[in-house]
ChimeraX commands (.cxc) that place a marker at each C-alpha (Angstrom):
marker #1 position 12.04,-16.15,-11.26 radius 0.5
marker #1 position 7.99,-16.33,-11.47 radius 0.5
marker #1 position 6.47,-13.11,-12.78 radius 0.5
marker #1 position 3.48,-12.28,-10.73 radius 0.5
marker #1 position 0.24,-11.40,-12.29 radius 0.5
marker #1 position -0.58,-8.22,-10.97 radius 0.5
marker #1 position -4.44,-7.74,-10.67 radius 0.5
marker #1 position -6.81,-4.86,-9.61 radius 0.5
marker #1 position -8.39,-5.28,-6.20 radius 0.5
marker #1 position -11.95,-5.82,-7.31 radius 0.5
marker #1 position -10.66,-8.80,-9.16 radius 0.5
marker #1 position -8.81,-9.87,-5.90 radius 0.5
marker #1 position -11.68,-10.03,-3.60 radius 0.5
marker #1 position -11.18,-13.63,-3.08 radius 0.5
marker #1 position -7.51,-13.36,-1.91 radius 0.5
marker #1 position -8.41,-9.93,0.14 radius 0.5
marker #1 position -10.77,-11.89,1.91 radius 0.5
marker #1 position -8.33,-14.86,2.16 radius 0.5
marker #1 position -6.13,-12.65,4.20 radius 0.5
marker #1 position -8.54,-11.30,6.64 radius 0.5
marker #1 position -7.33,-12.77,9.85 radius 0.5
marker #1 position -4.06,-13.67,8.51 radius 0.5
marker #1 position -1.60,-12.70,11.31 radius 0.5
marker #1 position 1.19,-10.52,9.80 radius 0.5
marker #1 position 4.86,-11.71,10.04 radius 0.5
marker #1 position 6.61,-9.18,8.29 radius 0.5
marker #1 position 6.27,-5.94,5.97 radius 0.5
marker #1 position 8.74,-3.63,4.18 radius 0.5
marker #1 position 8.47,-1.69,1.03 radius 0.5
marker #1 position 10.72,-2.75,-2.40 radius 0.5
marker #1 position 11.95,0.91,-2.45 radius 0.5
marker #1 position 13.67,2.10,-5.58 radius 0.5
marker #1 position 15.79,4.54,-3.96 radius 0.5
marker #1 position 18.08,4.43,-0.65 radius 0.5
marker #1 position 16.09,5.25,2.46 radius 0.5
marker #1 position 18.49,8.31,2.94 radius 0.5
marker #1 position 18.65,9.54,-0.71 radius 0.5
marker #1 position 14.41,10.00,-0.56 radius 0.5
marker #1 position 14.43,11.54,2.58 radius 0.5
marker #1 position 17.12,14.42,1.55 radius 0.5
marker #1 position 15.59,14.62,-1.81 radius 0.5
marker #1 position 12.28,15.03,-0.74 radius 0.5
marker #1 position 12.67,16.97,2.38 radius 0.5
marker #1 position 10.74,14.53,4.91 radius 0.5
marker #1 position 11.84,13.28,8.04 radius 0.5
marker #1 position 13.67,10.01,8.17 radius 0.5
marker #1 position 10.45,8.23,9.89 radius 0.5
marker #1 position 8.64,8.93,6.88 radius 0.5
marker #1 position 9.93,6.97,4.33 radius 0.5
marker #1 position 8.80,4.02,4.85 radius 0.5
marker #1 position 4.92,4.72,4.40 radius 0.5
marker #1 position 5.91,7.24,1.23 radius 0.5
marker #1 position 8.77,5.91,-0.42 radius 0.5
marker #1 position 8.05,4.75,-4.23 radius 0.5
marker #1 position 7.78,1.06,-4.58 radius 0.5
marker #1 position 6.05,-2.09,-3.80 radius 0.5
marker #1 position 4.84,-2.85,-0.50 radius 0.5
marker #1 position 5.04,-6.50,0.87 radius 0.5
marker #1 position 3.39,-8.24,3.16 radius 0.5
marker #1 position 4.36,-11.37,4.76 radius 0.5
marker #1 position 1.69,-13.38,6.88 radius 0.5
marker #1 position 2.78,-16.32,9.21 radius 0.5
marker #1 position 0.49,-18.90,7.58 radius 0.5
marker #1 position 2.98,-18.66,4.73 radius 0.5
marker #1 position 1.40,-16.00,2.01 radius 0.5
marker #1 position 3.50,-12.92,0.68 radius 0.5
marker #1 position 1.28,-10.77,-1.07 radius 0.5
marker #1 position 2.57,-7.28,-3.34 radius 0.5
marker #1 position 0.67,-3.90,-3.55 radius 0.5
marker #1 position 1.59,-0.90,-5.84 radius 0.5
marker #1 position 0.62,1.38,-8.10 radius 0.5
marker #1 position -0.48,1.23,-11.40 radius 0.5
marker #1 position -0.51,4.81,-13.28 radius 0.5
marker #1 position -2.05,3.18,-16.83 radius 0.5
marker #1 position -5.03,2.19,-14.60 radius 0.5
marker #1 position -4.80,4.69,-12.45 radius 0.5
marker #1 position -5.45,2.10,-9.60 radius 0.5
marker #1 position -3.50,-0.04,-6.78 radius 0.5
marker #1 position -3.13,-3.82,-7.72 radius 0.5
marker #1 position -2.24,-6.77,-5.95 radius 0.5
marker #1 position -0.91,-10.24,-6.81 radius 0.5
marker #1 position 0.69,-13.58,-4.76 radius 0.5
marker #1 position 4.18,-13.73,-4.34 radius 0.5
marker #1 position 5.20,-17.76,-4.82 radius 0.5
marker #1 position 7.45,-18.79,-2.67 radius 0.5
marker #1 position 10.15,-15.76,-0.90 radius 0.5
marker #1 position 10.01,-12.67,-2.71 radius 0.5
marker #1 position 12.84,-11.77,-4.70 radius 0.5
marker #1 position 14.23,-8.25,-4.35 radius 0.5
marker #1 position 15.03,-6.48,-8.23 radius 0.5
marker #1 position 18.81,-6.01,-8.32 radius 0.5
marker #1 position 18.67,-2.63,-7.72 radius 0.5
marker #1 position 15.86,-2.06,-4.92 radius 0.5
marker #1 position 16.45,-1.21,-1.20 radius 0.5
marker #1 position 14.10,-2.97,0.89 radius 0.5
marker #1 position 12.88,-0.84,3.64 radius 0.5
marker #1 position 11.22,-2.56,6.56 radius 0.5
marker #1 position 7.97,-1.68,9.02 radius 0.5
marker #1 position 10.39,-1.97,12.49 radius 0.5
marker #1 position 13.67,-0.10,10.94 radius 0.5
marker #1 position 12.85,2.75,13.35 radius 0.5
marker #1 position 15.30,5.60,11.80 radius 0.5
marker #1 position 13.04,5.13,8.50 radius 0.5
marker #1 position 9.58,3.94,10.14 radius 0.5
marker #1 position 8.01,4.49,13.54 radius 0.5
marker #1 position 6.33,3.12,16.14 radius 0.5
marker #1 position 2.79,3.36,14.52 radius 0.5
marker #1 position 3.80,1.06,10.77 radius 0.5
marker #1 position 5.83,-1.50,13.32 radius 0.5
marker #1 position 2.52,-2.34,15.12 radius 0.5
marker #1 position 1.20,-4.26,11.74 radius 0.5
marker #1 position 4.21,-6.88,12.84 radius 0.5
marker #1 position 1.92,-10.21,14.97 radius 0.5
marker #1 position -1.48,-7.67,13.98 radius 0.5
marker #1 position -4.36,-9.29,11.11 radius 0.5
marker #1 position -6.40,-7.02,8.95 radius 0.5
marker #1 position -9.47,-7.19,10.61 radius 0.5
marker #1 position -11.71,-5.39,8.06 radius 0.5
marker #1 position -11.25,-3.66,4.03 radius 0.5
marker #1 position -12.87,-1.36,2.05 radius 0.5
marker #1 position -12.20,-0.68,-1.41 radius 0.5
marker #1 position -11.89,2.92,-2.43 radius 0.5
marker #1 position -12.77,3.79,-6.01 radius 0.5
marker #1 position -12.70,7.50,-6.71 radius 0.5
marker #1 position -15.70,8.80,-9.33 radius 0.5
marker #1 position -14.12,10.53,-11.72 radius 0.5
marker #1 position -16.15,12.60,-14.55 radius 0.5
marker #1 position -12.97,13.77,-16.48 radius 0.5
marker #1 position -12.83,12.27,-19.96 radius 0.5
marker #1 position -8.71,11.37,-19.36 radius 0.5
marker #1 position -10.31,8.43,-16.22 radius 0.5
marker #1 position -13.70,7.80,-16.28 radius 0.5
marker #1 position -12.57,5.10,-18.32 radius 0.5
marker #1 position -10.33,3.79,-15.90 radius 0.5
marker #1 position -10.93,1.78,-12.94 radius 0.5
marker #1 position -10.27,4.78,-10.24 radius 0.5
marker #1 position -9.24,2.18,-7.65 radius 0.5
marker #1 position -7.28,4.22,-5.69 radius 0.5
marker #1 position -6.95,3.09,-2.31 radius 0.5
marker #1 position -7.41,-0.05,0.27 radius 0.5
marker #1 position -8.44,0.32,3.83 radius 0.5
marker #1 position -7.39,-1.10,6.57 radius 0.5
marker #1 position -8.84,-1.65,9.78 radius 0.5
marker #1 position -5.98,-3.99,12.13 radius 0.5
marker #1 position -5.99,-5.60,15.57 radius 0.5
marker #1 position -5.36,-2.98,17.87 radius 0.5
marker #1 position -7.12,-0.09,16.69 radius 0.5
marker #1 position -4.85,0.12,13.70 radius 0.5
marker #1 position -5.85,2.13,10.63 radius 0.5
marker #1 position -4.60,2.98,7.81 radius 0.5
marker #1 position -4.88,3.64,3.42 radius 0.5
marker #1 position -2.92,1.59,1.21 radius 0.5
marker #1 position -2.82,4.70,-1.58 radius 0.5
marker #1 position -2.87,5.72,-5.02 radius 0.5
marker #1 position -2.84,9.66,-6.27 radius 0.5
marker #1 position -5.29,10.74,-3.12 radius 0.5
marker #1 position -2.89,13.01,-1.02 radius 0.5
marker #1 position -1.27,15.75,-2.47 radius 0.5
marker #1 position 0.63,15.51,0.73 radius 0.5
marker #1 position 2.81,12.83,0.51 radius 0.5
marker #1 position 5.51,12.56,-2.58 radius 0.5
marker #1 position 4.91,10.00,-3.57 radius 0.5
marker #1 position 1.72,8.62,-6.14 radius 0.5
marker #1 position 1.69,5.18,-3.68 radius 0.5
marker #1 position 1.81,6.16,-0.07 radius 0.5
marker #1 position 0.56,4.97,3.24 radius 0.5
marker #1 position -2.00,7.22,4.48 radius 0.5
marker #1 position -3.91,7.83,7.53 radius 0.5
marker #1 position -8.14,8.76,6.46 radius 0.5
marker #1 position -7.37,12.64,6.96 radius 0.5
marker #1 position -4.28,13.25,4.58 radius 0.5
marker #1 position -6.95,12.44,1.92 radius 0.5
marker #1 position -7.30,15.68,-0.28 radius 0.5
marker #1 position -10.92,16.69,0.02 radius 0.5
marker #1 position -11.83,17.42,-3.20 radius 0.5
marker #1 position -10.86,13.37,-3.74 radius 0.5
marker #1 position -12.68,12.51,-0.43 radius 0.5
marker #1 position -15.68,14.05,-1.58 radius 0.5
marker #1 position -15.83,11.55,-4.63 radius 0.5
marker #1 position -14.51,8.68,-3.33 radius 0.5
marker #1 position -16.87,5.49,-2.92 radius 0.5
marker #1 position -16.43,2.76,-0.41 radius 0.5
marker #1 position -16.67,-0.91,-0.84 radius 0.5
marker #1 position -16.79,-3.62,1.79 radius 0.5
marker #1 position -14.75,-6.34,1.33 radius 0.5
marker link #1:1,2 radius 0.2
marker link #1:2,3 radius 0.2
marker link #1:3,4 radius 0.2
marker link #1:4,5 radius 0.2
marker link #1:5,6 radius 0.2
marker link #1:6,7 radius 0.2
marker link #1:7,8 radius 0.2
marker link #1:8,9 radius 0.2
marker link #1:9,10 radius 0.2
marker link #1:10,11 radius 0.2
marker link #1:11,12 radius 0.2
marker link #1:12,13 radius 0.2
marker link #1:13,14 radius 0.2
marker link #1:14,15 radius 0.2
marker link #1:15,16 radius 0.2
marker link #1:16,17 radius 0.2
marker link #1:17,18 radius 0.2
marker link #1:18,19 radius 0.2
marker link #1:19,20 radius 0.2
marker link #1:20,21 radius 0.2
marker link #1:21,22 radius 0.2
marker link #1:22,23 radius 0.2
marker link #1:23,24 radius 0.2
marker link #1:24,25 radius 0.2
marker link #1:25,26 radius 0.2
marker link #1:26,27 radius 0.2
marker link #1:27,28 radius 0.2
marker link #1:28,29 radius 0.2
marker link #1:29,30 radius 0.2
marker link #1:30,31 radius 0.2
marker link #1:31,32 radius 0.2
marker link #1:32,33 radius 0.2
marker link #1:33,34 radius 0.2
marker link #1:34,35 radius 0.2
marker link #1:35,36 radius 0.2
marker link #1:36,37 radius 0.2
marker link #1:37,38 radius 0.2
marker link #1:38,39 radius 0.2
marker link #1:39,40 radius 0.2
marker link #1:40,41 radius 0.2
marker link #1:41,42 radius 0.2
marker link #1:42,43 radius 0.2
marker link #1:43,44 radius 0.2
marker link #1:44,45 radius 0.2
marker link #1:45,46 radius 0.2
marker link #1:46,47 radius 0.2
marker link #1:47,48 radius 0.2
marker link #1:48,49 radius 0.2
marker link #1:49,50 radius 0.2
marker link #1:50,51 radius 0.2
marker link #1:51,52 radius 0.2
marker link #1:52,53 radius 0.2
marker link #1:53,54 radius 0.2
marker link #1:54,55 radius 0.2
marker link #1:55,56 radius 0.2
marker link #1:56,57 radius 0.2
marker link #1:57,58 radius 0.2
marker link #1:58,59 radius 0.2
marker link #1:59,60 radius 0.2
marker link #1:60,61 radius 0.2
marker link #1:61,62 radius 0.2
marker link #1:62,63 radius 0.2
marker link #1:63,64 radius 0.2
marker link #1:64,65 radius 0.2
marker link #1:65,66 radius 0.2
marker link #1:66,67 radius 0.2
marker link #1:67,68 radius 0.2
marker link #1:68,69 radius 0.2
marker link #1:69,70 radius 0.2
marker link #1:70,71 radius 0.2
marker link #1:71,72 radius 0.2
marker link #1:72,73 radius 0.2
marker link #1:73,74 radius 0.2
marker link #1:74,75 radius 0.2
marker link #1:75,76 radius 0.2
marker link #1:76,77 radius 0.2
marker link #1:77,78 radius 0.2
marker link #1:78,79 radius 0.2
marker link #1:79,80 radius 0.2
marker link #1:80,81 radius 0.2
marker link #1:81,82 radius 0.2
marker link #1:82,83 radius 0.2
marker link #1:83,84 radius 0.2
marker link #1:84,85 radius 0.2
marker link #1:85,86 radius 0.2
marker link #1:86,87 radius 0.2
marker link #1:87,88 radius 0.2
marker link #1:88,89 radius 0.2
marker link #1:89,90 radius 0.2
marker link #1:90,91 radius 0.2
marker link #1:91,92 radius 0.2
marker link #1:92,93 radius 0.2
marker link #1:93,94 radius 0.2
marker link #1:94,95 radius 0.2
marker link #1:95,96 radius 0.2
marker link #1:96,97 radius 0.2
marker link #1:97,98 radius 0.2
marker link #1:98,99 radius 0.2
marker link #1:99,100 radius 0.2
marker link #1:100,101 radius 0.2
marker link #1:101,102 radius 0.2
marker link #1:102,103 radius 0.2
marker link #1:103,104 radius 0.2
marker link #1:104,105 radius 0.2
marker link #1:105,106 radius 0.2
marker link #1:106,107 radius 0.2
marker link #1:107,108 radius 0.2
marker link #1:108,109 radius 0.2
marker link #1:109,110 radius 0.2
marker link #1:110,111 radius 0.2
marker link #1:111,112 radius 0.2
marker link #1:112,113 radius 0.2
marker link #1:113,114 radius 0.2
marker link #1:114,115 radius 0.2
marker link #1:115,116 radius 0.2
marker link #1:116,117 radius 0.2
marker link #1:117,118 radius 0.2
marker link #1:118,119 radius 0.2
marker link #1:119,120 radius 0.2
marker link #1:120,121 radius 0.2
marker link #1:121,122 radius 0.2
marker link #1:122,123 radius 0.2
marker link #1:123,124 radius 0.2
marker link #1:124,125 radius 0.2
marker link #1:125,126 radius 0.2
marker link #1:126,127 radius 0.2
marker link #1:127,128 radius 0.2
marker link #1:128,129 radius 0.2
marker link #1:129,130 radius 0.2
marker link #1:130,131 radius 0.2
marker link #1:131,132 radius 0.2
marker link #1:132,133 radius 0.2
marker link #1:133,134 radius 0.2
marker link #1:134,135 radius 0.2
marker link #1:135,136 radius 0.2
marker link #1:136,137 radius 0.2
marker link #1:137,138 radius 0.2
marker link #1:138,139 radius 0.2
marker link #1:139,140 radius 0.2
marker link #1:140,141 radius 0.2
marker link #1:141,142 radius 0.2
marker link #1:142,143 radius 0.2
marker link #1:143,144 radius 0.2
marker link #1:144,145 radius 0.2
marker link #1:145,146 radius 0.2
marker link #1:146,147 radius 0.2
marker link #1:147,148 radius 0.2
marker link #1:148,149 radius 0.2
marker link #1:149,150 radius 0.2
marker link #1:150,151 radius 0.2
marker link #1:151,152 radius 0.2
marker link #1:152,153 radius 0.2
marker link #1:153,154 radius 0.2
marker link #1:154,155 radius 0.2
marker link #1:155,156 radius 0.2
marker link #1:156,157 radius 0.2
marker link #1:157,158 radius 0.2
marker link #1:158,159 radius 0.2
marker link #1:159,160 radius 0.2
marker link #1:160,161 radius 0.2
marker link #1:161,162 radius 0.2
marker link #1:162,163 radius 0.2
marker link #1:163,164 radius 0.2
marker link #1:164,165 radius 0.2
marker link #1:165,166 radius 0.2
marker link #1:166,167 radius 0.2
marker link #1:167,168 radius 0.2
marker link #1:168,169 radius 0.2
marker link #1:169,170 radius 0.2
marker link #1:170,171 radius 0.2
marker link #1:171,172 radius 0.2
marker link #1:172,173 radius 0.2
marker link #1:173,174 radius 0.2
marker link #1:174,175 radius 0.2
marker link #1:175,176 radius 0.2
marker link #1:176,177 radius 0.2
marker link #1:177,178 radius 0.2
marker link #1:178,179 radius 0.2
marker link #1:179,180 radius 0.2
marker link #1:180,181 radius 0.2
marker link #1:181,182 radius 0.2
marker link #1:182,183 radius 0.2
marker link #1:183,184 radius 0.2
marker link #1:184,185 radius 0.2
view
């Protein structure tokens, strides 16, 4: 089994951009609990675990590529690296998938045949002497085919349970939206 080498998205630019246009074939998240154990332990409807559960998120694209996102709390930061060849679940994860529609929905299935049309890199400005040395990159957007939107996440929504979440723009806490800077990618 390859080890991946994780990287943080400004020093991915060249595979982000890579992807743009990429038509997506699949996408689940590496979850390291049971679908039904998060949503009883954390009180949220089924539907929701999916875009909150803890663990990596995979993407698939028909041309071939299988990329990983997640969270990384040392760097307080999302990072990215290139899955070679099938992804290989851990022993002990529970894949979750986009179109399982008691622990998705409607809106995370759409992604399935879609291509990231546009990404912007979120870094948040942070003053506090615990992460201004850090990189702060805390979130990827996505603009999709078909009017679909949506924030790969780390730390920026105090509503979700979970550090690395998919978020829509307005579950952003706004003392984080306030400092937050975009970057085209």
């Amino acid at each position: 089994m390859n080890i991946p080498v994780e990287e943080l998205l400004s020093e991915s630019k060249s595979l982000l951009q890579a992807i743009k246009g990429k038509v997506i074939k699949s996408v689940f998240r590496d979850s390291v609990w049971p679908a039904e154990k998060i949503a009883n332990t954390f009180g949220i409807d089924d539907e929701l675990v999916f875009p909150y559960t803890a663990g990596a998120l995979i993407i698939v694209f028909e041309c071939g590529r299988t990329i990983g996102l997640a969270s990384n709390q040392k760097k307080n930061s999302l990072v990215i690296w290139i899955e070679e060849g099938e992804y290989e679940l851990e022993k002990d994860s529970h894949p979750i998938d986009c179109q399982d529609f008691k622990y998705s929905n409607e809106h995370w299935a759409a992604m399935i045949g879609k291509s990231i049309e546009k990404m912007a890199l979120l870094k948040h400005r942070r003053t506090d002497h615990r992460y201004k040395r850090l990189p702060n990159e805390v979130g990827l957007c996505c603009q999709m085919t078909g009017n679909l939107d949506f924030i790969i996440s780390h730390g920026i929504s105090s509503s979700v349970p979970s550090h690395f979440a998919l978020i829509s723009k307005d579950q952003i806490d706004s003392d984080v939206a306030e400092n937050l800077e975009y970057v085209e990618i």
